[in-house]
Each structure stands twice: as C-alpha cells, then as structure tokens.
C-alpha positions as CSV (number, residue, x, y, z in Angstrom):
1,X,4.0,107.4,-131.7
2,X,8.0,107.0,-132.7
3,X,10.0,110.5,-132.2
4,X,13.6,110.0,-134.1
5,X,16.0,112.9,-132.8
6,X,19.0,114.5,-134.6
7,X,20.8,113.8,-130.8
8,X,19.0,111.7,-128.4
9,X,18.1,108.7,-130.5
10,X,14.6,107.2,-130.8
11,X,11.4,108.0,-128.9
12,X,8.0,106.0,-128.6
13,X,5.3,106.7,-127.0
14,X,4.2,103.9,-123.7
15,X,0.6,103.7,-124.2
16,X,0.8,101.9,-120.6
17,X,2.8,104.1,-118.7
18,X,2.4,108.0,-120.6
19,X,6.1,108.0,-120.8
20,X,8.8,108.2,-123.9
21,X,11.7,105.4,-123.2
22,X,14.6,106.0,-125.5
23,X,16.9,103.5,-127.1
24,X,20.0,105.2,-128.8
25,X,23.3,103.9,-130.6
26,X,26.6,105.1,-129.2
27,X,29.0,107.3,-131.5
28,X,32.6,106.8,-130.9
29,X,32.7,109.6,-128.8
30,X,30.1,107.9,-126.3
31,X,27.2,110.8,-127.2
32,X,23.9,109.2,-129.0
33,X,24.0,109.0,-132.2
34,X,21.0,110.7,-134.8
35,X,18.0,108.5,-136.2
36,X,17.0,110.1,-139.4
37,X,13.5,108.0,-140.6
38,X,12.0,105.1,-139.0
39,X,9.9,101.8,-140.6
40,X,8.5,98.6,-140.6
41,X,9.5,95.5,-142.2
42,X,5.9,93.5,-142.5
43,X,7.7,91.0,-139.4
44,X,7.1,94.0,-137.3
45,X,10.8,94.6,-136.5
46,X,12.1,98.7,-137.0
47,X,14.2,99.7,-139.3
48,X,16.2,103.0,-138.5
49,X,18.8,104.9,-140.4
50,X,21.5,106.7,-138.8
51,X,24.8,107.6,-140.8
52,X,24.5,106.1,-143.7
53,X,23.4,102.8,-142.4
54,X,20.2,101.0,-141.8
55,X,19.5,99.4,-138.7
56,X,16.8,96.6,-137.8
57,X,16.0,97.1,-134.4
58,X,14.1,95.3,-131.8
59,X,12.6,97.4,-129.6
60,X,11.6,95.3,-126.7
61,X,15.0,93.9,-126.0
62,X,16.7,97.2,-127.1
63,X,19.2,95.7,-129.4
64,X,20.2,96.1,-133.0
65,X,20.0,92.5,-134.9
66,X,21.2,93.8,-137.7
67,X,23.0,96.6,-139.9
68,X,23.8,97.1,-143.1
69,X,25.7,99.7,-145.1
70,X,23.8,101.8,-147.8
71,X,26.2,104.5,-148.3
72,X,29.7,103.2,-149.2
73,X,32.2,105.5,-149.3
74,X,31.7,109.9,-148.8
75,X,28.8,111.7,-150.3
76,X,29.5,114.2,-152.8
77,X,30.2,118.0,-152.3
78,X,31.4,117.4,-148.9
79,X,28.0,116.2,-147.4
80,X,28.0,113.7,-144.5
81,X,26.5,110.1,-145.1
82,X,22.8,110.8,-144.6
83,X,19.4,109.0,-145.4
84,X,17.1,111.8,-146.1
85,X,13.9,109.7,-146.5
86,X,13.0,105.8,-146.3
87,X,10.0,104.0,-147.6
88,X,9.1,100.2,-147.0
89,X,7.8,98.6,-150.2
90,X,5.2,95.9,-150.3
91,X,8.3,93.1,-150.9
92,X,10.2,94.1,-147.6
93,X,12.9,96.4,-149.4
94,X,13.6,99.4,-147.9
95,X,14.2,102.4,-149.9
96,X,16.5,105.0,-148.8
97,X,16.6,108.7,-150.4
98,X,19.5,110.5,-149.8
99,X,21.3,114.0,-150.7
100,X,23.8,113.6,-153.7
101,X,23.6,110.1,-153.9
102,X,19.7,109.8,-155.3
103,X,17.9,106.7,-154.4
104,X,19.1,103.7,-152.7
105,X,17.2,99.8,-152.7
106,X,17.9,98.0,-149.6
107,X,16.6,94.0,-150.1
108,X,16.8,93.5,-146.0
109,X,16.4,89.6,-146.6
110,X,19.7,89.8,-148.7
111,X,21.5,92.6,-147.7
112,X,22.2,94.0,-151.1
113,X,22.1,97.5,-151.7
114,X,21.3,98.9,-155.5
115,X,22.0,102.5,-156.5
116,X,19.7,104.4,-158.9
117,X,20.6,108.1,-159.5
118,X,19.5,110.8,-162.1
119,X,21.2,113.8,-163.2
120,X,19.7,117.1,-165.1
121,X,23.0,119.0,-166.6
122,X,25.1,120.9,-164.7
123,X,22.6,121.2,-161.2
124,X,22.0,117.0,-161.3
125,X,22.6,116.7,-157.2
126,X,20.4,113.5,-157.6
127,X,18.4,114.1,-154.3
128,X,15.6,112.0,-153.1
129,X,14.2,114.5,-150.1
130,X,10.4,112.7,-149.9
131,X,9.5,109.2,-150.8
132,X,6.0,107.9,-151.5
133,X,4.3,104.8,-153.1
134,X,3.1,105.4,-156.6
135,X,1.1,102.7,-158.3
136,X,1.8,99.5,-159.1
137,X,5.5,99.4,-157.7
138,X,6.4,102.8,-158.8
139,X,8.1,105.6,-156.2
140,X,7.2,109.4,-156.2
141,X,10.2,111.4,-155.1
142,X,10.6,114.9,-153.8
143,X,14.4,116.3,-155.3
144,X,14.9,119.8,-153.9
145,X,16.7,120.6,-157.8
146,X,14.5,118.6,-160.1
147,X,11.7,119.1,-158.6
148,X,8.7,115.6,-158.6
149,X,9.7,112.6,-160.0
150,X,8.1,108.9,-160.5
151,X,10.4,105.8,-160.4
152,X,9.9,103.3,-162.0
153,X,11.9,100.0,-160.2
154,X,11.0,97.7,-163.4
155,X,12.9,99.6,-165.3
156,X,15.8,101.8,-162.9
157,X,14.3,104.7,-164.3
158,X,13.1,108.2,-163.9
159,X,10.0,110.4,-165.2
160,X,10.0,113.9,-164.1
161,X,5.9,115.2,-163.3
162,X,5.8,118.9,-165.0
163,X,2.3,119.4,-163.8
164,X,3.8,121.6,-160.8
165,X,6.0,124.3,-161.9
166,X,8.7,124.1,-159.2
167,X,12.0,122.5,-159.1
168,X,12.6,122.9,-155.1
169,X,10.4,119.5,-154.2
170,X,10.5,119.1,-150.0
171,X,7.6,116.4,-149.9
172,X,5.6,113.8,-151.1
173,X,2.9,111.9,-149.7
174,X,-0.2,109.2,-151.0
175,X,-3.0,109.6,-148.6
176,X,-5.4,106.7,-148.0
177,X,-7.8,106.8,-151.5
178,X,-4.3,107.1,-153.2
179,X,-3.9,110.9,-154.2
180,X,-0.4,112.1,-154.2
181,X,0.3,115.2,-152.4
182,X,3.1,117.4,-153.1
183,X,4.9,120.4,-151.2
184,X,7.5,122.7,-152.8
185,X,9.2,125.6,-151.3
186,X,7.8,128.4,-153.4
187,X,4.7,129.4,-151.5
C-alpha cells in the first residue's frame, strides 16, 4: 500500500514490520513537500509528482535518481504547478494530467516532455482530472469542463464521449476485463 500526502510526503505500507516509513522531499522552507500520484516504470523504480515535476524514486535507499520538469513556466489563471493525475503506459512514458495545462507526455528514458491540450470556446480550461488506458494506445480522460474524453497519442488528438450527459468529469478508471468506468459530479 503507497499513501501520497498533500504535507508529509509518501507512505508505504511494511508488510514486515506493520509500520508506514515515510520518505519526503524538502521545500525551501525545510517543511515536506506534497506527492500528488504515484507509479511504476516496468524497472520497478517509483515515479512521484510533486510541483510540477516528476520524480523517479528509489525507495530502498530513499533517494531521488532523477527529476524532470513537466510544467515549465506558471499555470494559467493563477493555479500553482500541479499534476492532477499520472498514468504509466505500456512504453514507459508517464502521462501527467494537470489543471489548465491539459495533458502532458513524459518519455522517462529521454526526458522529453510533449504538451497536448484542447479547448471548447470560451470555458476550454483543458483539464485532465482522471487518466485511464483506453485501447490500443488510446487515453480516457476525466476534464471537470468538458466532461470524458478519448486520446488518441497517434494522432495528438481529442474525441469527446457524449454517451454521459455531464460536463463535470472527476474520474476514470478500466477495471480488469477492460470496462471503462466513469464518475461525474451530478449525482
């Protein structure tokens, strides 16, 4: 079990000892800084966002091997940099949903960070709240404005889903025979 906090880092659960050890990165201040989502790359190695940034982690030494910078620059409409949602693909690229700033692809054996975003008229906050595999390569995304969305990577594009009338999308799942499951914020 992995427990990431908004302000005492990350938490896993010791199947030996019954006991949560923490491992935290410092902000300047010297107070621990926030893990929003938590993966794994297929070498076993954690990958943890925090700020803006991805982190690959080794959690038996404790020590960050690496960290690169997905959000470059200030989110829009004020908003702090923040990784919303993350979702491992099966090539070892990390994908990042954020607030404002849609969806980000993370190659972790390169470094390089692509940007895809949408935007519906006037409301277009391109927000990626909930990531989930699709088929084939494609992404299902949660946006709290435009409601359930498939991506496809092939192409850098969007298809919204209209077979659920809500445009306030919190979550996305596949469950193990490959259904997607969808929550909105209208019941």
């Amino acid at each position: 079990v992995w427990i990431s906090t908004g302000d005492g880092g990350l938490y896993w659960l010791s199947q030996k000892s019954s006991r949560f050890p923490n491992f935290s990165l410092q902000r300047t201040d010297g107070s621990p800084a926030f893990f929003s989502t938590i993966d794994r790359s297929r070498d076993g190695m954690l990958w943890c966002s925090s700020g803006g940034r991805v982190y690959k982690i080794d959690i038996s030494r404790r020590a960050v091997l690496r960290r690169i910078d997905v959000q470059v620059g200030s989110s829009p409409r004020g908003r702090p940099e923040f990784i919303d949602a993350a979702l491992m693909d099966e090539h070892d690229n990390l994908w990042c949903g954020t607030w404002g700033q849609g969806l980000f692809k993370v190659n972790l054996a390169t470094g390089r960070v692509d940007n895809y975003r949408y935007e519906k008229g006037v409301v277009g906050y391109s927000i990626a709240r909930s990531l989930a595999r699709g088929s084939g390569d494609t992404i299902w995304t949660a946006s709290y404005y435009d409601g359930f969305m498939q991506f496809d990577p092939s192409t850098g594009s969007f298809l919204r889903y209209n077979g659920i009338r809500t445009e306030s999308a919190w979550h996305v799942m596949r469950d193990r025979q490959g259904r997607i499951w969808a929550g909105d914020d209208l019941n």
